[in-house]
Each structure stands twice: as structure tokens, then as C-alpha cells.
C-alpha positions as CSV (number, residue, x, y, z in Angstrom):
1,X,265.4,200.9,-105.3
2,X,261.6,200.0,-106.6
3,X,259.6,200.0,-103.5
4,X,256.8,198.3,-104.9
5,X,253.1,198.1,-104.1
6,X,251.7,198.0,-100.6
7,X,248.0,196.9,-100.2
8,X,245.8,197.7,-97.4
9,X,243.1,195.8,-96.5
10,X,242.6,191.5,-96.6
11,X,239.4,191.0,-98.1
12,X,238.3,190.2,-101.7
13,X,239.0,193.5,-103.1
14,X,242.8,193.2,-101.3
15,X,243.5,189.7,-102.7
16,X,242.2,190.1,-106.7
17,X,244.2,193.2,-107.5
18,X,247.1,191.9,-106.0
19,X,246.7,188.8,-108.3
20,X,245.4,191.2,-111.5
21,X,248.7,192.9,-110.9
22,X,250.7,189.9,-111.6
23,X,248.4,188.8,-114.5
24,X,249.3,191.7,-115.6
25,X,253.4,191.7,-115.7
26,X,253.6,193.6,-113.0
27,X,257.3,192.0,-111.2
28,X,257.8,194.9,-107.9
29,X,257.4,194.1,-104.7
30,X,253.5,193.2,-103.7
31,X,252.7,193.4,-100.2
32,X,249.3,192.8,-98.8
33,X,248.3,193.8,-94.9
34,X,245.5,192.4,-93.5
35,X,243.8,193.3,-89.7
36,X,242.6,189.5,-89.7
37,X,244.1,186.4,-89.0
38,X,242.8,184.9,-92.1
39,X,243.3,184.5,-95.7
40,X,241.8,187.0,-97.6
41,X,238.2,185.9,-98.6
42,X,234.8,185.8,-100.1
43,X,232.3,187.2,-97.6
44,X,229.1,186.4,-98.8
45,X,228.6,183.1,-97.2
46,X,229.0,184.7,-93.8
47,X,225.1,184.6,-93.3
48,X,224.5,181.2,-95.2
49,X,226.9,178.4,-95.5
50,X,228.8,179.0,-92.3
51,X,225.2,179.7,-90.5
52,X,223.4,176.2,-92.1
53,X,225.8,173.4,-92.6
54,X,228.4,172.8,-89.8
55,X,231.9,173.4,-90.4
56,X,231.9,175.3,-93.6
57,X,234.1,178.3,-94.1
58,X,233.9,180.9,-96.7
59,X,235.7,180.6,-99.9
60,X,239.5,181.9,-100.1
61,X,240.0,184.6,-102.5
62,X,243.6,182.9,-103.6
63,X,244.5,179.6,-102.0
64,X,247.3,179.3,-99.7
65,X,250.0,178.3,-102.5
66,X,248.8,181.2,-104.8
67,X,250.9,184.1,-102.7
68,X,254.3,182.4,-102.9
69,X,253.8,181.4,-106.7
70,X,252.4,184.8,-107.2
71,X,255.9,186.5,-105.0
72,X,252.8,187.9,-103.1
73,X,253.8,189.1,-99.7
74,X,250.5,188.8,-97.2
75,X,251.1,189.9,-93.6
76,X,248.2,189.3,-91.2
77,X,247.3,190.7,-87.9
78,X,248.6,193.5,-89.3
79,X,246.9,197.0,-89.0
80,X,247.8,200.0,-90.7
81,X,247.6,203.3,-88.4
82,X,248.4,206.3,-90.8
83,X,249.6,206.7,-94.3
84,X,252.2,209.4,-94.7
85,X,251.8,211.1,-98.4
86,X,254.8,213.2,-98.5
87,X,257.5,210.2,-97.2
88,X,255.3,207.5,-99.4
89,X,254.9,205.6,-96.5
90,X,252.8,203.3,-94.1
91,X,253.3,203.3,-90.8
92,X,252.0,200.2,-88.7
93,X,251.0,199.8,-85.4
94,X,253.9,198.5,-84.0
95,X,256.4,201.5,-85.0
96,X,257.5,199.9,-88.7
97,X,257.0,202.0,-91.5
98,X,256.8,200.5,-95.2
99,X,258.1,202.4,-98.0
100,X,255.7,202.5,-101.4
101,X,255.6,203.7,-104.9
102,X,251.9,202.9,-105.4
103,X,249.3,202.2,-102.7
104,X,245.7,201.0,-103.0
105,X,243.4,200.9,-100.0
106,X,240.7,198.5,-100.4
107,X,239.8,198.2,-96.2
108,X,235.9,197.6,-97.0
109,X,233.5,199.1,-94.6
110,X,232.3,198.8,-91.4
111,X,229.1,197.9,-89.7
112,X,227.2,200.2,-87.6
113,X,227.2,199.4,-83.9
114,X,223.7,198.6,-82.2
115,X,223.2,198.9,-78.1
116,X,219.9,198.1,-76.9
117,X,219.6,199.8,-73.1
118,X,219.1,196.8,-70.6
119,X,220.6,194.1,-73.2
120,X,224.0,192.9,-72.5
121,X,227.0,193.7,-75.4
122,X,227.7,189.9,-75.5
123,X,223.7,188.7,-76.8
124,X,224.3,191.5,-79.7
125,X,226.3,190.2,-82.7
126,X,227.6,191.7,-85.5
127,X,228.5,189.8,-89.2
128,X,230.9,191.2,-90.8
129,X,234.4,188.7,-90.5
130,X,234.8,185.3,-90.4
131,X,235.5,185.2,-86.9
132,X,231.9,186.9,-86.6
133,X,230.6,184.2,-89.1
134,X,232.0,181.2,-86.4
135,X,230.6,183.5,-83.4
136,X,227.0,183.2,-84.7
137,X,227.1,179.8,-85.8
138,X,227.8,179.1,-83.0
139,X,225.6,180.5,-80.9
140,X,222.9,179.5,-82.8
141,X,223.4,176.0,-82.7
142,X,221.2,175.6,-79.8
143,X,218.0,177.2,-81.9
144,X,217.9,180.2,-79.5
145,X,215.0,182.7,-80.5
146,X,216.2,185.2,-82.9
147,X,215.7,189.3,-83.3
148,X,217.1,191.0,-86.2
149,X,217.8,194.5,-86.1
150,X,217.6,195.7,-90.4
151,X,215.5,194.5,-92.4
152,X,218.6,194.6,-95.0
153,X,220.2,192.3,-97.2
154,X,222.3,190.5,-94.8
155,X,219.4,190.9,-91.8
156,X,217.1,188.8,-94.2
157,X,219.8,186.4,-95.4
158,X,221.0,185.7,-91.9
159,X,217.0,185.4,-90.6
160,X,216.0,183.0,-93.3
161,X,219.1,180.8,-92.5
162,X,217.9,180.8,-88.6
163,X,214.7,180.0,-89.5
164,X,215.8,177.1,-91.4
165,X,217.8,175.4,-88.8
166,X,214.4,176.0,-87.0
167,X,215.2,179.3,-84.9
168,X,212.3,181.7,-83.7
169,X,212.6,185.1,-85.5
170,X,211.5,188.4,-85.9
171,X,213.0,191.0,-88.2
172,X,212.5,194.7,-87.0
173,X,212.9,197.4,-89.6
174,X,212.6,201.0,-88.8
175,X,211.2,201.2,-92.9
176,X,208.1,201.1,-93.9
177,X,208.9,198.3,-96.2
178,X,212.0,195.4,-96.2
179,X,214.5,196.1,-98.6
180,X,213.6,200.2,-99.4
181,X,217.3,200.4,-101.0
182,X,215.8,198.5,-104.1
183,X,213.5,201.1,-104.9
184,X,210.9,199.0,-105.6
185,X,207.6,198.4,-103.7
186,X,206.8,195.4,-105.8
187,X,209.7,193.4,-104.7
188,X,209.9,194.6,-101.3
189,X,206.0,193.2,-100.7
190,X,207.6,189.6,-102.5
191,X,210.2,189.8,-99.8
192,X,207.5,190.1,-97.5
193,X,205.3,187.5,-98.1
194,X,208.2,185.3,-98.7
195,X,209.4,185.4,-95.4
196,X,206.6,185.8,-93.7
197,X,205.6,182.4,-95.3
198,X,208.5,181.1,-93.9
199,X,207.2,181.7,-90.7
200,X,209.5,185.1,-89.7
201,X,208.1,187.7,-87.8
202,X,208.4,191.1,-89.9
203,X,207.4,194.2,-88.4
204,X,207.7,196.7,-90.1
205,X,207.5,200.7,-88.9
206,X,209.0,200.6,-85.3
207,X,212.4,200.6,-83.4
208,X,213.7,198.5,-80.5
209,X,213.8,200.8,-77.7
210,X,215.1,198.5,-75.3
211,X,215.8,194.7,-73.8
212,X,215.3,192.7,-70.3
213,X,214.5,189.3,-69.9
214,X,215.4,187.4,-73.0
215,X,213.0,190.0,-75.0
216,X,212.9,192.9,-76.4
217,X,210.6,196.3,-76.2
218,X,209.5,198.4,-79.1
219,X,208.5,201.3,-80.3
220,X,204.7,200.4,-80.7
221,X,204.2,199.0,-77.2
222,X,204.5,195.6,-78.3
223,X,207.8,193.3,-78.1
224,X,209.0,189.6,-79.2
225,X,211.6,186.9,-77.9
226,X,215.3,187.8,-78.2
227,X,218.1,185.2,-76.4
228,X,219.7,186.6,-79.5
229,X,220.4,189.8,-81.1
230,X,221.7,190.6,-84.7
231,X,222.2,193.8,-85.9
232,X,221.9,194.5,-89.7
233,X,222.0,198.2,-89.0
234,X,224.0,199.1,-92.6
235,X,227.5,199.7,-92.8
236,X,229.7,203.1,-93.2
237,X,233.6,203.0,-95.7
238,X,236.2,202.3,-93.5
239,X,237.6,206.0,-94.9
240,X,239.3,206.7,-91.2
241,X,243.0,206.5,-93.1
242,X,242.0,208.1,-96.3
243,X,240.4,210.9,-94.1
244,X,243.4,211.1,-91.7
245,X,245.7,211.2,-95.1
246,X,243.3,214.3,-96.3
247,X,242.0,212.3,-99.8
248,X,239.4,213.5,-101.0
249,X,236.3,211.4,-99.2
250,X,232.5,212.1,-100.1
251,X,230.8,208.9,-98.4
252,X,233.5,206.7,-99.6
253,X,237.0,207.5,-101.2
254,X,236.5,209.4,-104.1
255,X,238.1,207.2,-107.5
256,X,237.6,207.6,-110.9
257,X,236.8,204.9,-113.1
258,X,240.7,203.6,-113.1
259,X,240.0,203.6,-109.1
260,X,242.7,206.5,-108.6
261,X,242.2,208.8,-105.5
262,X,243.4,212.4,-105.3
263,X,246.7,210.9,-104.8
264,X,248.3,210.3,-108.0
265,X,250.1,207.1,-105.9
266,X,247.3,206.0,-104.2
267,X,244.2,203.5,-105.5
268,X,241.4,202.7,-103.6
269,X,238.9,199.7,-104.5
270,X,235.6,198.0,-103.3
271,X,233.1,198.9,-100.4
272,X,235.3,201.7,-99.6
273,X,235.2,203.6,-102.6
274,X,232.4,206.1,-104.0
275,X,233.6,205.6,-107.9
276,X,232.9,207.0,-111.3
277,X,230.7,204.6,-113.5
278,X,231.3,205.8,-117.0
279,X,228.8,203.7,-118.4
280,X,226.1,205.6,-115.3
281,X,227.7,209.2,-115.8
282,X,227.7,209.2,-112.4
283,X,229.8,208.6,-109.1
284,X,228.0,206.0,-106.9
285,X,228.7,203.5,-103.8
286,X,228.6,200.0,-104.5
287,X,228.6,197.3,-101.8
288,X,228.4,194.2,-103.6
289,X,230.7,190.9,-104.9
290,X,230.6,191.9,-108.5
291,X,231.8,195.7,-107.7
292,X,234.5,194.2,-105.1
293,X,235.9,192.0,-108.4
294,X,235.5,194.8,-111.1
295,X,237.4,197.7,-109.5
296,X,239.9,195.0,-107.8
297,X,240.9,194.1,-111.8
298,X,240.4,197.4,-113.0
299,X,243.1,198.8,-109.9
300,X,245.4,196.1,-109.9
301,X,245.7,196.3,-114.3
302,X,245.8,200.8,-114.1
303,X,248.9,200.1,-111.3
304,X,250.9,197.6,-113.4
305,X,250.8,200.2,-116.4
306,X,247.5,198.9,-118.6
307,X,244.9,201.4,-117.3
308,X,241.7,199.7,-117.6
309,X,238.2,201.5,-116.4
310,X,235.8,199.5,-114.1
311,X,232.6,199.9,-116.5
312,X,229.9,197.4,-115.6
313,X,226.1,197.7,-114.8
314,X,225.7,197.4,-111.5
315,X,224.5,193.8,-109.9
316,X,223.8,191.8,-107.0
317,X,222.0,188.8,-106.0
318,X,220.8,187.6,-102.7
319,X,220.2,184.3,-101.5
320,X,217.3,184.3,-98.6
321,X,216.6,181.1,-97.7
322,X,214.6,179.5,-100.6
323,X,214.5,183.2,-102.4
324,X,217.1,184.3,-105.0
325,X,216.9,187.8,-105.4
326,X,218.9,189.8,-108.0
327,X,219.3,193.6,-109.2
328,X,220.8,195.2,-111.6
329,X,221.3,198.6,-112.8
330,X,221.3,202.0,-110.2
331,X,218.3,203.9,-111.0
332,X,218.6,207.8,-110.1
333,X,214.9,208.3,-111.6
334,X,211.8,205.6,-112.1
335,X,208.8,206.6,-113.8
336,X,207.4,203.6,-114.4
337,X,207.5,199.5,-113.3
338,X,206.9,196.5,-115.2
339,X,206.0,193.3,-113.9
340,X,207.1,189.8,-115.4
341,X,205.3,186.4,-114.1
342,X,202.9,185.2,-111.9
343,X,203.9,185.1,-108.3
344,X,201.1,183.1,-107.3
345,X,201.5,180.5,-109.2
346,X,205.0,180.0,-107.8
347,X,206.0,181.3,-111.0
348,X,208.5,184.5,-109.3
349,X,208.6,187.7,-110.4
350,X,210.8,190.1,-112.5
351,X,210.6,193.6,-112.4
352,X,211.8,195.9,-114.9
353,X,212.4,199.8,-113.9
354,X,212.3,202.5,-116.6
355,X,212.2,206.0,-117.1
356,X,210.2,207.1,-120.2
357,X,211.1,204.1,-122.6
358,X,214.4,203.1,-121.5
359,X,215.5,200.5,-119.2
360,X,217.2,201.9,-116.0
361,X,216.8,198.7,-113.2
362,X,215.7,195.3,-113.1
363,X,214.9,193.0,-110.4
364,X,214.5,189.2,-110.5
365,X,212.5,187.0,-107.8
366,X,213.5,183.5,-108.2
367,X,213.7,184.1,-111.7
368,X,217.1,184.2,-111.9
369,X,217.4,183.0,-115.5
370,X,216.5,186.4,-116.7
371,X,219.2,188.5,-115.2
372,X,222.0,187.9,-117.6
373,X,219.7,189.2,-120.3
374,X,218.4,192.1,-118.4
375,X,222.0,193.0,-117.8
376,X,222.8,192.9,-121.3
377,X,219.5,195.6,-122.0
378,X,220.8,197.8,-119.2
379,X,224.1,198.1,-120.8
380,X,222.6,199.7,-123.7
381,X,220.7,202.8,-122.3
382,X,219.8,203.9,-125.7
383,X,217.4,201.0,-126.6
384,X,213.7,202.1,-126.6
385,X,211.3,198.9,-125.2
386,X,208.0,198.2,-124.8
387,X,206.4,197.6,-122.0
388,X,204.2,194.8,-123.0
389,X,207.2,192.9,-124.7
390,X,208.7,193.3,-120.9
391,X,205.5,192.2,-119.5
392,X,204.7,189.0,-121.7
393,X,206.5,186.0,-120.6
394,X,206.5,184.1,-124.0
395,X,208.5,186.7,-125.6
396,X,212.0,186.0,-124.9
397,X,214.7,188.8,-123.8
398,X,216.9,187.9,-126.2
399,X,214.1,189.4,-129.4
400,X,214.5,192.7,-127.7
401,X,217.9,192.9,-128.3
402,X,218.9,194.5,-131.7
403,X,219.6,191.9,-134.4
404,X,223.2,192.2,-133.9
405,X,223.5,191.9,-130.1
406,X,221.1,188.7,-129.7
407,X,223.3,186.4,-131.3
């Protein structure tokens, strides 16, 4: 009896390789088991839609309709406790166990927790589900004064969205500079003056040490307004089962580049997952949309029999308020930077980062146009460029291309 394919996890990952199975022929059994009472879905408007216009929910990964049409069994509210290798089995928290011939974990990650000594648990929020998303919205309805913890990705996104609906904020990051991930000074100081244009209180260098009185204390003597606390203190895999089933784990699930564990049976896809990037030569941790989707299709396609690599240059985009921010590529070594545009002209910037004569990262600021070309020079690592073609804006991407990949 064909057991079929048990998926654990309910977020993008979860929900698009179930659904690339199917485009793929596979006809077994699909079942997907979620912790959360929701669809699966997209997370990135957790610290912008949902925070700005009232009512709005993040985007479903499939629609309602699409599991019964797709014979796609989702079970929410539904939390996997161990994974028994030898038996090919899930067991759930209830006592039921779940036979499977192929598993793939996809359960995301997990944010970092934050106390603040004198601050109560409840003023401290966390973004991570939709249930969080609602949380925050709410509680920033009333434009309470705002202290973000991270001076991440989702800390900025979620501070330039309360200071839009007209919130006080600060943003504290232990860093010397916002953003220190992108390895890039140049676009961290952009981020800066950005926001601090916007009217957000950056500091930068110091740690909140602790909270009283609607404010909070830090590391440099001084302190700013906090009724509300939001910690964008990074995130860690959710490896606890894939640990617990002893897969190999190295900061994330190890996976090749058809997302297979150590486990011949089992897959593993998305934030969870450190993966092989042939087109890199290298194993890397991805937390982004675009990595979600490509090992999702590349997971779902290797278990329905058409084993299909997740090969794409890395990417991600941020939207900060009125600042688009994308990068592409995962640099390991940076000799030198380029700079594209005039900032202070309103113009944005792009930043290309190489190493010798070749094109290992790019970063757009509100010049978002460029990326899909940058992308395209990225995924050729053997192309030699010139700096000064990188740096002159009247010379178009495209001309650096060889003849035959411009068209």
C-alpha cells in the first residue's frame, strides 16, 4: 500500500512543493501538517500590508479550492513531535502516527526570543506568523511609541511602516552599522540616511539593558520611549526534529542541490535548510521568498521522480517604507565596490561587488530596474567587467552582456 508523501511544516515552502508534486504527475497520497490555524502563506507582508492598511492579510500560497482539486490533504493545528526513521513514520502530538514513503520538512525557522529585565513579556512582540502580524497591528493602531530591537531586515521594514502610520521610533542595533549581513558599507549608510530622514531614531553601537516606565535603558547611559517593543533579534532553523531524527544538521539541515537530507526518504526545503548551490560551489543558508520557491519546486519535482537541482543566484528585495532595497548574489570575498547613480539627486544607488574583475554581488537602492540585469551578470561568473562601464549610468547592463545573452 503506497503511503505517500507527508509534509511538515505550513508555510510557503510547505504549500509549493506539495503543488510542484502534482504539476509534476506525482498521484500518492499528499499530506501537509501545519502548527497554525491558517492556510499556508506568503510571509513577507507581515511587517507591511497587515501593519499599514487595515484589514489586509497576507497572500495564500494556494487558495482554499486548490487542496481538494490538487487531492492535497492539509491538516492544521497539527504539530509533529518526532520522526521515526526506521518505522517511516511521524508521530503527532496527540498519539497518531503517519506512515510515509518520502518526507520533506520545510518547518522555517524561528525567531530569537528577547527579555528586557523590568519590561513586561506582553509589551515585547515577536513577527513571525500571522497571528503575530494581527497582534502588532493591532497594537499599534493607537500610534504608541515604538523601540525596535535589530536593526535587520524585518526590524527596518516593520519601523518604517510605524513611522508611516505616524508612530515614534527608535531602532537599536548592537552593529556598528544597519544591515551588516549585506556586506556593504555603502548601502548600509543609504539605509541610514534613509530612515533617519524619515524621522527614525537609529542608534547604532549599544544594547538595551533594561526597561521601566514606558522606556527603555541602554548600553551608553542614554534611553528612548518604548510603550512598545519589537524584537528583530534574527532567527535560528527550526532543526529541533531533524536533530532529534539524527540528520545531518550544520546551521540548518544539510541538502544537496535536489534538497535531499542524509535520509535517502527524507527532503528538506526553505529557511530550514543549509543547501548546496551548484551554481556558488558552495553550501549556504538562504532566508528569503525566492529561495523558499526554488527549493520548494526543486523538492517537490526530485520526489515525484524528475530530479531537478535548485540552481539560482541568490536574491532578495526589501521594501522599507519608501526604500526598495534588493541583493543578489552571496559574496564569500569582496575586493572591490562599485557605485551606480547619484543618491543625492534622488537618483538611488546600485552597488556592484566584485572580486578581481568578476561580479560576485549587487545591491540596488530604489533602483530596482537594474536587478533583473545584475542577476543575469551574476549568473555568469566567468564574465570579466569593467568597472567604469559599472559605474557609468548611460551605458546600459544589457551591452555588458556577451552578444548572445543580451538579446
Amino acid at each position: 500500500m503506497e503511503r505517500g508523501v507527508i509534509v511538515i511544516g505550513g508555510g510557503q515552502a510547505a504549500a509549493r512543493a506539495a503543488k510542484a508534486m502534482r504539476v509534476a504527475g506525482y498521484v500518492g497520497p499528499i499530506t501537509i501538517l501545519s502548527e497554525e490555524a491558517h492556510l499556508p502563506y506568503e510571509r513577507p507582508a507581515l511587517s507591511k500590508a497587515m501593519l499599514l492598511q487595515p484589514g489586509a492579510e497576507a497572500p495564500q500560497v494556494l487558495a482554499e479550492p486548490d487542496y481538494a482539486t490538487s487531492a492535497i490533504t492539509l491538516r492544521t493545528r497539527c504539530r509533529a513531535e518526532a520522526i521515526d526513521r526506521t518505522r517511516h513514520e511521524v508521530a503527532l502530538c496527540g498519539g497518531e502516527r503517519l506512515p510515509y514513503d518520502r518526507l520533506l520538512i520545510a518547518t522555517g525557522s524561528r525567531n530569537r526570543p528577547l527579555t528586557i529585565d523590568g519590561m513586561a513579556a506582553e509589551q515585547i512582540f515577536s513577527l513571525r506568523t500571522l497571528d503575530d502580524g494581527r497582534r502588532l497591528a493591532r497594537a499599534l493602531k493607537d500610534r504608541p511609541a515604538l523601540t525596535v530591537v535589530g536593526g535587520g531586515f524585518i526590524g527596518l521594514e516593520v519601523a518604517a511602516s510605524a513611522a508611516k502610520l505616524g508612530c515614534r521610533v527608535a531602532v537599536i542595533e548592537a552593529a556598528d552599522r544597519l544591515l551588516p549581513r549585506l556586506g556593504s558599507p555603502e548601502a548600509s549608510a543609504f539605509v541610514l540616511d534613509h530612515h533617519s530622514r524619515c524621522g527614525i531614531d537609529v542608534r547604532l553601537g549599544v544594547r538595551v539593558v533594561s526597561g521601566e516606565g514606558g522606556r527603555v535603558r541602554l548600553s551608553d547611559g542614554g534611553d528612548t520611549a518604548a510603550e512598545v517593543v519589537v524584537a528583530g533579534v534574527g532567527v535560528a532553523p527550526d532543526t529541533a526534529l531533524a536533530d532529534a531524527a539524527g540528520l545531518d544538521c550544520q546551521d540548518g539541515i544539510l541538502v544537496d542541490a535536489f534538497c535531499r537530507t542524509s535520509d535517502p526518504d527524507i527532503f528538506a526545503a526553505g529557511d530550514v535548510t543549509r543547501h548546496y548551490n551548484p551554481l556558488l560551489g558552495r553550501s549556504l543558508r538562504l532566508e528569503s521568498w525566492q529561495n523558499a520557491n526554488a527549493q520548494a519546486d526543486a523538492a517537490g519535482r526530485t520526489i515525484a521522480g524528475f530530479p531537478t537541482p535548485s540552481a539560482e543566484i541568490p536574491w532578495l528585495w526589501s521594501d522599507q517604507g519608501d526604500l526598495n532595497l534588493q541583493a543578489a548574489g552571496a559574496p564569500s570575498s569582496v575586493e572591490r565596490t562599485v557605485l551606480r547613480g547619484d543618491p543625492s539627486g534622488g537618483d538611488g544607488l546600485t552597488i556592484f561587488q566584485l572580486d578581481g574583475d568578476r561580479l560576485v554581488g549587487g545591491v540596488t537602492l530604489n533602483r530596482g530596474k537594474e536587478m533583473p540585469m545584475i542577476r543575469r551578470l551574476l549568473a555568469q561568473p566567468e564574465l570579466q567587467l569593467d568597472p567604469d562601464h559599472l559605474a557609468d549610468s548611460a551605458m546600459p547592463l544589457r551591452r555588458l552582456l556577451p552578444t548572445r545573452e543580451a538579446a
